[in-house]
ROSE-4610 file (N, C-alpha, C; in Angstrom, 1 decimal, always signed):
// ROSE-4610
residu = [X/X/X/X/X/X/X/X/X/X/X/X/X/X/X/X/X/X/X/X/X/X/X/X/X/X/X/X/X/X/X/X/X/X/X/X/X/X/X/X/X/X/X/X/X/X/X/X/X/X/X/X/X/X/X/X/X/X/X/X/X/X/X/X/X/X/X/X/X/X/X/X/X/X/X/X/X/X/X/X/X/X/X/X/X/X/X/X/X/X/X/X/X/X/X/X/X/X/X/X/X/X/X/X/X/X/X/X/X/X/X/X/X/X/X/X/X/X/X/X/X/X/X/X/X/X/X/X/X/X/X/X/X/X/X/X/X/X/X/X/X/X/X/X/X/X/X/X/X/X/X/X/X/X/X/X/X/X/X/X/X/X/X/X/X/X/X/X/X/X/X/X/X/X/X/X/X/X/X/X/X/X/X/X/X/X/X/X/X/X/X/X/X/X/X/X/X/X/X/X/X/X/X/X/X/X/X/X/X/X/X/X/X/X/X/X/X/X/X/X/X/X/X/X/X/X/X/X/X/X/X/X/X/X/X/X/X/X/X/X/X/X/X/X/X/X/X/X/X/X/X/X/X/X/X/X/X/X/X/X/X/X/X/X/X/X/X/X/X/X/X/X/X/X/X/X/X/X/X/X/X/X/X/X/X/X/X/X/X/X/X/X/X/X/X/X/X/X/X/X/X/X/X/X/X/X/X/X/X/X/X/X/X/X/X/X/X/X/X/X/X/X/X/X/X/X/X/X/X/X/X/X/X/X/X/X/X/X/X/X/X/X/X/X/X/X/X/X/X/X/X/X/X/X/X/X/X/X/X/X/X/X/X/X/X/X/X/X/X/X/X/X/X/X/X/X/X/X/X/X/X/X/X/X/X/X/X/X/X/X/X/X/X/X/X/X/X/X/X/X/X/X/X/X/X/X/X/X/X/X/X/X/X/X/X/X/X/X/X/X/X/X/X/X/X/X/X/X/X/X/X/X/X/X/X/X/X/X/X/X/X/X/X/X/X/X/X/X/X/X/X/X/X/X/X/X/X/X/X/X/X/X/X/X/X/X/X/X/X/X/X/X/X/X/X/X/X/X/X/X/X/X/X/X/X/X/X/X/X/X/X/X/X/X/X/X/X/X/X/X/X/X/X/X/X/X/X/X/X/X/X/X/X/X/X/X/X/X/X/X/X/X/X/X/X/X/X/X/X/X/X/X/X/X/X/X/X]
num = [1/1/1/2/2/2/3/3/3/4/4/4/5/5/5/6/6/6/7/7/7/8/8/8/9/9/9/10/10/10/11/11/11/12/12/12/13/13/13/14/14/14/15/15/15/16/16/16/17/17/17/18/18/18/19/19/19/20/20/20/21/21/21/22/22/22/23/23/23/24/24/24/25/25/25/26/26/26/27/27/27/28/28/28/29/29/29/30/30/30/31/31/31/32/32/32/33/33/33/34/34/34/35/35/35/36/36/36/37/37/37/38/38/38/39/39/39/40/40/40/41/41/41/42/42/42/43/43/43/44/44/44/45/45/45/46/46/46/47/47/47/48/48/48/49/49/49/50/50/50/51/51/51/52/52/52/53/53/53/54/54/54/55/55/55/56/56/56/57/57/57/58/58/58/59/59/59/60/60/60/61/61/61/62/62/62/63/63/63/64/64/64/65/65/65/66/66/66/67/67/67/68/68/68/69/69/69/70/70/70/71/71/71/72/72/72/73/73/73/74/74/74/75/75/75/76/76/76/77/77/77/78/78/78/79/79/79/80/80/80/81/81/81/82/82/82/83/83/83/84/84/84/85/85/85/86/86/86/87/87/87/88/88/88/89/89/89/90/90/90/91/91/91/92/92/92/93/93/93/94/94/94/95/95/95/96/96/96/97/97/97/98/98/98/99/99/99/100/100/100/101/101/101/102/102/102/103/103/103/104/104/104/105/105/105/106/106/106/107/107/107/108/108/108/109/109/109/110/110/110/111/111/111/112/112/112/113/113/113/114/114/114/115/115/115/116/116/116/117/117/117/118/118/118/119/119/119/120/120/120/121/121/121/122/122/122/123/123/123/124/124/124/125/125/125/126/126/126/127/127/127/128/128/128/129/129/129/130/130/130/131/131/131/132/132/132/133/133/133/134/134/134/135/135/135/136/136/136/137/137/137/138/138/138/139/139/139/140/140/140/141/141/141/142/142/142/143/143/143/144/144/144/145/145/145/146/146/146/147/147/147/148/148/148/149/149/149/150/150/150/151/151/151/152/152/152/153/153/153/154/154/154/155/155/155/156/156/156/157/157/157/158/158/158/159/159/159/160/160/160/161/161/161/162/162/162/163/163/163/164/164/164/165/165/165/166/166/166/167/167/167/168/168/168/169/169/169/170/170/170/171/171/171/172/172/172/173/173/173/174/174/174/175/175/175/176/176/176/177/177/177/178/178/178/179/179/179]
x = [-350.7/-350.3/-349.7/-349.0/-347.9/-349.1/-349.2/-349.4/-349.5/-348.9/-348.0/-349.6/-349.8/-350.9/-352.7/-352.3/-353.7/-354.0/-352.8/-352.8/-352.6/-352.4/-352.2/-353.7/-354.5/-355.8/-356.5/-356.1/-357.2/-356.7/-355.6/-355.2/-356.3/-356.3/-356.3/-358.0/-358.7/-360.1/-360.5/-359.3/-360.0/-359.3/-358.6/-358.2/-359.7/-360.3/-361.4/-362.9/-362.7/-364.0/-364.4/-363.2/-363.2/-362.9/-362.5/-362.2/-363.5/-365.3/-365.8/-366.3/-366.2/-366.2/-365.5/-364.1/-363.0/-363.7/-364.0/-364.6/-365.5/-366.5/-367.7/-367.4/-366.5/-365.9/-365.2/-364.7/-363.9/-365.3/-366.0/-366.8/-368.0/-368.0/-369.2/-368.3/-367.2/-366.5/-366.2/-366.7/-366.2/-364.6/-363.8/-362.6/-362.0/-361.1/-360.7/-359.5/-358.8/-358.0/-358.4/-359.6/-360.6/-360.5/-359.5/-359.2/-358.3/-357.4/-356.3/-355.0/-354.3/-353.3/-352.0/-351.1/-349.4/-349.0/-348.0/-347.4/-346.4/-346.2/-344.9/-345.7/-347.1/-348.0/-348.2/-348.8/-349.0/-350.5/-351.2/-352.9/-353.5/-354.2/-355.0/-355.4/-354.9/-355.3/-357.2/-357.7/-358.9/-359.8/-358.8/-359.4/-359.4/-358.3/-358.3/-359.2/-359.7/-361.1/-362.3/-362.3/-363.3/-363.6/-362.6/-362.8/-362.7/-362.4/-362.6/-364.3/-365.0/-366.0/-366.9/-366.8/-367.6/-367.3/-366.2/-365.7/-367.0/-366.6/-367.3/-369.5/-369.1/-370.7/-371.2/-370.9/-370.7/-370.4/-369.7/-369.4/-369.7/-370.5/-371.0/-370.1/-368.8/-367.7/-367.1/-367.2/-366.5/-365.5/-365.3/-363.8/-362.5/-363.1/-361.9/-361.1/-362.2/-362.0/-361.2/-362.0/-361.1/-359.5/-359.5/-358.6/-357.3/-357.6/-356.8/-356.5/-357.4/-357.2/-356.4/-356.2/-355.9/-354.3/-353.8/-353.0/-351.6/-352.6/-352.2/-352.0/-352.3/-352.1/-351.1/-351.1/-350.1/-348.5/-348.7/-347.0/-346.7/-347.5/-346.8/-346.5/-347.5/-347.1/-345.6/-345.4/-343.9/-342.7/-343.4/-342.2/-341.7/-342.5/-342.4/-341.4/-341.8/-341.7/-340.1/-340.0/-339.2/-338.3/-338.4/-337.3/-336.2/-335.5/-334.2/-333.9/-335.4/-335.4/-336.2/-336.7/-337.3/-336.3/-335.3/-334.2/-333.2/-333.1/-332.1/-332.7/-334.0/-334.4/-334.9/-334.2/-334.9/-336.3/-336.1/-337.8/-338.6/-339.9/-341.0/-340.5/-339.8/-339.8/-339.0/-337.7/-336.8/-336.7/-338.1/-337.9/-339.3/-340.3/-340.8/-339.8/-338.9/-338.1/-337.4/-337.0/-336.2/-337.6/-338.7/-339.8/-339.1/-339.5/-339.0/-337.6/-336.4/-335.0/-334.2/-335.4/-334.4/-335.3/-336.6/-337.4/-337.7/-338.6/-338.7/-337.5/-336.5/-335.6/-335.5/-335.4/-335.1/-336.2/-337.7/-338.6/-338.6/-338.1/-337.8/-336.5/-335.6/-334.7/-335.6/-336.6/-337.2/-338.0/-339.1/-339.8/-340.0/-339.3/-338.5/-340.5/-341.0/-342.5/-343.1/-343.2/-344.0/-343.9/-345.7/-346.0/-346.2/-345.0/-344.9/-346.2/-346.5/-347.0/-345.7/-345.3/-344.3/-344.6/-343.6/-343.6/-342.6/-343.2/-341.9/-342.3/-340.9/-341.1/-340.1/-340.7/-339.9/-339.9/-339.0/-339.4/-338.7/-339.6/-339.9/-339.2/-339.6/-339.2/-338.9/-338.0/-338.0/-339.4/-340.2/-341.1/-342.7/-342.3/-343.3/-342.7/-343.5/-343.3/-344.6/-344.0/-345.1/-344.8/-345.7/-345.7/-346.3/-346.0/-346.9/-346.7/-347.9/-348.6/-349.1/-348.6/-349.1/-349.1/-350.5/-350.5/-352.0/-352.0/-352.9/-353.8/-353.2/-354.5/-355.2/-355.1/-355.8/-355.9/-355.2/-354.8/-354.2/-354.5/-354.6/-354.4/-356.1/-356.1/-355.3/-355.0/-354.1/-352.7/-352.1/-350.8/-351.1/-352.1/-352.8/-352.2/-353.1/-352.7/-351.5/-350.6/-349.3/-348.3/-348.6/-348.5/-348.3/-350.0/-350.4/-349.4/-349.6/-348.8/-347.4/-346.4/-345.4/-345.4/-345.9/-345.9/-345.8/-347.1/-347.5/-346.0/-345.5/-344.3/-343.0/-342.8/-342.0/-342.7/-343.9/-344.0/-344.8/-344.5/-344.8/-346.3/-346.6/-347.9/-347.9/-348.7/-348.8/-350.4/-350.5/-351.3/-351.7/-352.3/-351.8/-353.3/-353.0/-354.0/-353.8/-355.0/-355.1/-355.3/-355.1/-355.9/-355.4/-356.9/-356.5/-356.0/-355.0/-353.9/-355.0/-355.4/-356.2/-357.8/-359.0/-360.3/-360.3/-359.7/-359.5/-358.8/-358.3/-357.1/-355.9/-355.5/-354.2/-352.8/-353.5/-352.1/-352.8/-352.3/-352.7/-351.4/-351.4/-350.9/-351.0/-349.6/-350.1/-349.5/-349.6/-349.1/-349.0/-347.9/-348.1/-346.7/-348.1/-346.8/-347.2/-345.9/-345.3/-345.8/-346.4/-347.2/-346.1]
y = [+119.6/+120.1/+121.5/+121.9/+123.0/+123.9/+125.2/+126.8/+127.0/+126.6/+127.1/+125.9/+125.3/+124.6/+125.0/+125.8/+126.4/+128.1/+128.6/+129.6/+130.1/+129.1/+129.0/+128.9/+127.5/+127.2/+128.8/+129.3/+130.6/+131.8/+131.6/+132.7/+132.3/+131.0/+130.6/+131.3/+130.5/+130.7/+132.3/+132.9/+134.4/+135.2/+134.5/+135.4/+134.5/+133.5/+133.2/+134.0/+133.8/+134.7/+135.6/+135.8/+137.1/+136.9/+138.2/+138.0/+138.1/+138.3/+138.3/+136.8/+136.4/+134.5/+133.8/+134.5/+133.6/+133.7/+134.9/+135.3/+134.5/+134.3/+133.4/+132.2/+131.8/+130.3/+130.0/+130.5/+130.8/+130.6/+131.5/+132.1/+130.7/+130.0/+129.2/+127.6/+127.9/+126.1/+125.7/+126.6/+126.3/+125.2/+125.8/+125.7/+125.8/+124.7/+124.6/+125.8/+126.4/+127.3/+128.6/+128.5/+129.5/+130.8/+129.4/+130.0/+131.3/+131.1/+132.1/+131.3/+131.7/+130.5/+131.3/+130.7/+131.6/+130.3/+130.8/+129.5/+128.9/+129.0/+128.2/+127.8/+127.6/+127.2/+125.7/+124.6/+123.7/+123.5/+122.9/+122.9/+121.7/+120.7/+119.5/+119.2/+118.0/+117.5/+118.0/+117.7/+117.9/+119.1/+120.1/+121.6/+121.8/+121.2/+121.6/+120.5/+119.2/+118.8/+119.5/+120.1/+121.1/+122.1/+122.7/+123.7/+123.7/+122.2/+121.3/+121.4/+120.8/+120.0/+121.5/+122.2/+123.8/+124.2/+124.5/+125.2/+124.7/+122.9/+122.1/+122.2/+123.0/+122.7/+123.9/+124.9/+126.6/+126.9/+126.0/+126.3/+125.2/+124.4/+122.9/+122.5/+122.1/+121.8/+120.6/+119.1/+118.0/+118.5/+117.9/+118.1/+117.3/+116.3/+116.1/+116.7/+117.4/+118.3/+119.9/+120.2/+120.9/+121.2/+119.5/+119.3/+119.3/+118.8/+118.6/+120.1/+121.0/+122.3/+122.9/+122.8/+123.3/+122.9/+121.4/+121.2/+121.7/+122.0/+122.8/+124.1/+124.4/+125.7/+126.1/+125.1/+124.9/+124.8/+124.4/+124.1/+125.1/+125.8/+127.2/+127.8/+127.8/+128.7/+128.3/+126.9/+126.2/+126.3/+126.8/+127.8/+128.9/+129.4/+131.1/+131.1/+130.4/+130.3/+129.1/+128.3/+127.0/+126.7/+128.0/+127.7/+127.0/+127.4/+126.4/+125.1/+124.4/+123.7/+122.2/+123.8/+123.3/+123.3/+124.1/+124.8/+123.7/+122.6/+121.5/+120.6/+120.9/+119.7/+120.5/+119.7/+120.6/+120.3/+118.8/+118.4/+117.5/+117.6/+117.5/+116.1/+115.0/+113.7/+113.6/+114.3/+114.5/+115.2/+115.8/+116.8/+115.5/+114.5/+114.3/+112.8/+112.5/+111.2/+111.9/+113.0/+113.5/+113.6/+113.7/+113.7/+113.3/+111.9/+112.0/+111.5/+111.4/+111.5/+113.1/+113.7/+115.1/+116.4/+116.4/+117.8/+117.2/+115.9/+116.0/+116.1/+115.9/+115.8/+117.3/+118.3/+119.5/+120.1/+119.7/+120.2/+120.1/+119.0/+118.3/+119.0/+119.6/+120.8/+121.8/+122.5/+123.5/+123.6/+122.0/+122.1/+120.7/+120.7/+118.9/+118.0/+119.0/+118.0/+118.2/+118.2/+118.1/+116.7/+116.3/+115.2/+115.1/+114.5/+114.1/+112.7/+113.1/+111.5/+110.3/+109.2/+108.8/+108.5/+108.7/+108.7/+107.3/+106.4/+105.6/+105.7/+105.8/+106.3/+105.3/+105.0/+104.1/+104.4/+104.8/+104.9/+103.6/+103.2/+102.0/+102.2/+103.3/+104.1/+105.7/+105.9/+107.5/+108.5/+108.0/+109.0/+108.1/+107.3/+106.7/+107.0/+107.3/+106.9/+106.7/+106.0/+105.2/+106.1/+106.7/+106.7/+106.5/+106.0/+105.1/+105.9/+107.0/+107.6/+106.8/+107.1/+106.7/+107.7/+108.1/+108.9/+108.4/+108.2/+108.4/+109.5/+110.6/+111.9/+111.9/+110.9/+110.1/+111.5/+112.3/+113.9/+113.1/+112.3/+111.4/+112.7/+112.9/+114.0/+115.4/+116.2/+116.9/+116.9/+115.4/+114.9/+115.1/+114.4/+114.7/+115.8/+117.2/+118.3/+118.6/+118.0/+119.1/+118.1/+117.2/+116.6/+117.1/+117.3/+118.3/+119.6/+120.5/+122.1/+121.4/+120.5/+120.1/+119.7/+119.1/+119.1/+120.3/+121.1/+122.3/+123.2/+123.5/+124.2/+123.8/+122.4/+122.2/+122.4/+122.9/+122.7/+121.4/+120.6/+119.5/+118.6/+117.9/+117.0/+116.0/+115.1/+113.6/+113.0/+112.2/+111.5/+110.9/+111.5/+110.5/+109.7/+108.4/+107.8/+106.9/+107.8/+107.8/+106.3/+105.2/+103.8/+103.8/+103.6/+103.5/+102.0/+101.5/+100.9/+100.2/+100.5/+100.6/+100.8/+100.4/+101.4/+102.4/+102.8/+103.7/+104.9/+104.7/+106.0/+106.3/+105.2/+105.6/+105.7/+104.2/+104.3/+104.3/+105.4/+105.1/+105.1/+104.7/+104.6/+105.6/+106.7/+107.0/+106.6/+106.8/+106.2/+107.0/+107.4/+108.9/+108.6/+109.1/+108.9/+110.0/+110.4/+111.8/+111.3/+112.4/+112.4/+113.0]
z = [+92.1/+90.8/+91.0/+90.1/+90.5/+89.8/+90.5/+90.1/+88.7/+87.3/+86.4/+85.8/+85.6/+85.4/+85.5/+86.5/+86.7/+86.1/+86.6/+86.1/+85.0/+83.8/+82.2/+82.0/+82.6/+82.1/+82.0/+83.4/+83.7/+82.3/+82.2/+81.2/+80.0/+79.5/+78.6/+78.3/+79.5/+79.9/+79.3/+80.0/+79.8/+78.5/+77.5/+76.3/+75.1/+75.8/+74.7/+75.3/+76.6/+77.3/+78.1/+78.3/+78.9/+80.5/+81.4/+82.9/+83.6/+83.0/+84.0/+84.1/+82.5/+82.6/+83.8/+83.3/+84.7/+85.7/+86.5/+87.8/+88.4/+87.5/+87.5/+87.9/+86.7/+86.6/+88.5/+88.4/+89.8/+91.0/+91.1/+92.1/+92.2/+91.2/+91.2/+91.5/+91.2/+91.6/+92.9/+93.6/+95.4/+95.3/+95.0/+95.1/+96.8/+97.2/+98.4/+98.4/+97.2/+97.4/+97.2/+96.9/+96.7/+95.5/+94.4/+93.5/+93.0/+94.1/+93.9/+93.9/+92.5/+92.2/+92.4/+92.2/+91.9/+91.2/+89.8/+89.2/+90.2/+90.9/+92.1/+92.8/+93.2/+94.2/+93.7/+94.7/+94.4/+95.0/+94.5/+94.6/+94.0/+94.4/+94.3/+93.5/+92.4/+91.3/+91.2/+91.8/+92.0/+91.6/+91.5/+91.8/+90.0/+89.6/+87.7/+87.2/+88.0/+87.2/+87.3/+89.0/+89.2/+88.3/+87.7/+86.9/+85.4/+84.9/+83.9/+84.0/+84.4/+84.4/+84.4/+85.5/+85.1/+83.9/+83.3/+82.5/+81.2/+81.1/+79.9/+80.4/+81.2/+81.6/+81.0/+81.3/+80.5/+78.9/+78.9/+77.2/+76.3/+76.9/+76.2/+75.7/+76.4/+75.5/+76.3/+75.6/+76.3/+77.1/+78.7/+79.3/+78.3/+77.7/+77.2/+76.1/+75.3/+74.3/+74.9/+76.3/+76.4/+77.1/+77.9/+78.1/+76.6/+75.8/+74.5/+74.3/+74.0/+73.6/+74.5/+75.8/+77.1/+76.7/+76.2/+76.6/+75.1/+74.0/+72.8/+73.5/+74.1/+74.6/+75.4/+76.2/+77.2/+76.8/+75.3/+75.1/+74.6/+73.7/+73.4/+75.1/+76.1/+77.3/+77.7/+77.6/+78.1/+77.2/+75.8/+74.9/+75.1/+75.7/+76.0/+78.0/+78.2/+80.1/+80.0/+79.3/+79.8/+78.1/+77.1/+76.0/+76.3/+77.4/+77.5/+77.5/+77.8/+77.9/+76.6/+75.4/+74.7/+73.1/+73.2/+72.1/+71.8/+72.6/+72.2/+71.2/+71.1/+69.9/+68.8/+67.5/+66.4/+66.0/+66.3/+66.1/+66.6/+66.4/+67.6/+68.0/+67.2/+67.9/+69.0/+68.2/+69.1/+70.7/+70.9/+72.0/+72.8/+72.1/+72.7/+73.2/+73.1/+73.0/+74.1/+74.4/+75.9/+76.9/+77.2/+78.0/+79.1/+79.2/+80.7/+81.0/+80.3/+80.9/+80.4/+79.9/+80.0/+80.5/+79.5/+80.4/+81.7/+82.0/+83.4/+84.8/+84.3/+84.8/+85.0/+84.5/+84.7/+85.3/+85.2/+85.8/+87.4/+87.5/+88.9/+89.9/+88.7/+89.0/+89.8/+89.0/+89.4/+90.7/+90.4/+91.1/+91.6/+93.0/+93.6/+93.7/+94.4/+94.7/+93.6/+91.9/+90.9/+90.6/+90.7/+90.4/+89.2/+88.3/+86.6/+86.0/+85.2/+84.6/+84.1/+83.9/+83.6/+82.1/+81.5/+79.4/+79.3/+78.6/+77.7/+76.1/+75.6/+74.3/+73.5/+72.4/+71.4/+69.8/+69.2/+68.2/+67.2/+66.7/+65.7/+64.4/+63.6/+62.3/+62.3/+61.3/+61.9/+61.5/+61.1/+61.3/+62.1/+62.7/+63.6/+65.2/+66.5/+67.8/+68.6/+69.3/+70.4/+71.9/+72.6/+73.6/+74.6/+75.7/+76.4/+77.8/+78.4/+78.9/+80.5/+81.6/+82.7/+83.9/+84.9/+85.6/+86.4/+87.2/+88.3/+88.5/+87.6/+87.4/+86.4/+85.2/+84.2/+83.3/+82.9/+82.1/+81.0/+79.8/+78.6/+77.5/+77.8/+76.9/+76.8/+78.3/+77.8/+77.4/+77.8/+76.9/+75.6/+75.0/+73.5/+73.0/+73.5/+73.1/+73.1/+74.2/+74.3/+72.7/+73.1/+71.5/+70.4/+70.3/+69.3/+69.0/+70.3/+70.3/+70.0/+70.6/+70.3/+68.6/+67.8/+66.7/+65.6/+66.4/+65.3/+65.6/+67.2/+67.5/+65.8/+65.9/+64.7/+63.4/+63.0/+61.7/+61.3/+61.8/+61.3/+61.6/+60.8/+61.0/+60.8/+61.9/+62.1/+62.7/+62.7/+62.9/+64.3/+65.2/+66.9/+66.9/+67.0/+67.5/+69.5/+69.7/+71.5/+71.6/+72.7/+72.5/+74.5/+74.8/+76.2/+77.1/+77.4/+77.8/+78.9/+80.1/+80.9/+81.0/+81.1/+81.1/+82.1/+83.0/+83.7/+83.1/+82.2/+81.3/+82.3/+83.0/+83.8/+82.8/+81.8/+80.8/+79.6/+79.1/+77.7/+76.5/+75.5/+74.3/+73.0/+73.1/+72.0/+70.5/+69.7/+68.5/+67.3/+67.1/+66.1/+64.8/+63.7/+62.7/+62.1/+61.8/+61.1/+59.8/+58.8/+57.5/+56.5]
């Protein structure tokens, strides 16, 4: 997983709990990278469940719940860091219907070895879409959120219902209609 993923979570970690939380968080996960990231670094799916799973052990807080929150969080970070890439669409459908033939494409610009989840997207009605979610790092829920942050970015609200495609959560389905 690229740098830019880990080092958001940690930000994120420490504007709710502070830097000596992160520290801890860090110092108690026995991390193979020993917990020193750079957003251009690439580091082992493994290491962001590790710190998932402490994180939800410490703050009694489902991993999936915080994965969702994490990933609300994350889109505003990729507004701020990756606008160019987010300024061609006026609205949330529209920007999530370029996923993977226009933002991943450009992420893939940046960064040739980033392992993407693959998106198919269909929309049915204009205020209904379906997207259909597949990844081998089984990260469901933080798609969810960036969803989410993608929605709230436009203003707008909808309805997403998660339905997992697989029992493993490799594919899942989401299904979101604009209110």
């Amino acid at each position: 997983m690229k740098g830019i993923v880990f080092t958001e979570l940690l930000e994120m970690v420490e504007e709710k709990y502070g830097y000596e939380f992160v520290d801890q968080l860090l110092s108690e996960s026995d991390l193979p990278s020993g917990g020193i990231y750079t957003a251009i670094g690439t580091y082992g799916h493994a290491e962001i469940m590790t710190l998932l799973r402490h994180l939800s052990q410490s703050t009694n807080t489902p991993v999936p719940d915080l994965m969702q929150t994490y990933g609300r969080y994350m889109f505003r970070a990729f507004t701020r860091s990756y606008y160019p890439l987010i300024e061609h669409s006026t609205t949330a459908f529209s920007l999530l219907k370029s996923i993977h033939h226009y933002i991943h494409v450009e992420v893939r610009k940046l960064y040739p070895d980033a392992e993407l989840p693959h998106f198919t997207v269909e929309q049915p009605t204009e205020n209904h879409l379906w997207m259909r979610y597949e990844s081998e790092r089984k990260m469901a829920d933080f798609a969810h959120g960036l969803i989410e942050g993608c929605l709230a970015h436009y203003g707008e609200t909808a309805t997403i219902e998660k339905t997992n495609v697989t029992e493993d959560g490799t594919v899942v389905l989401f299904d979101i209609m604009k209110q």
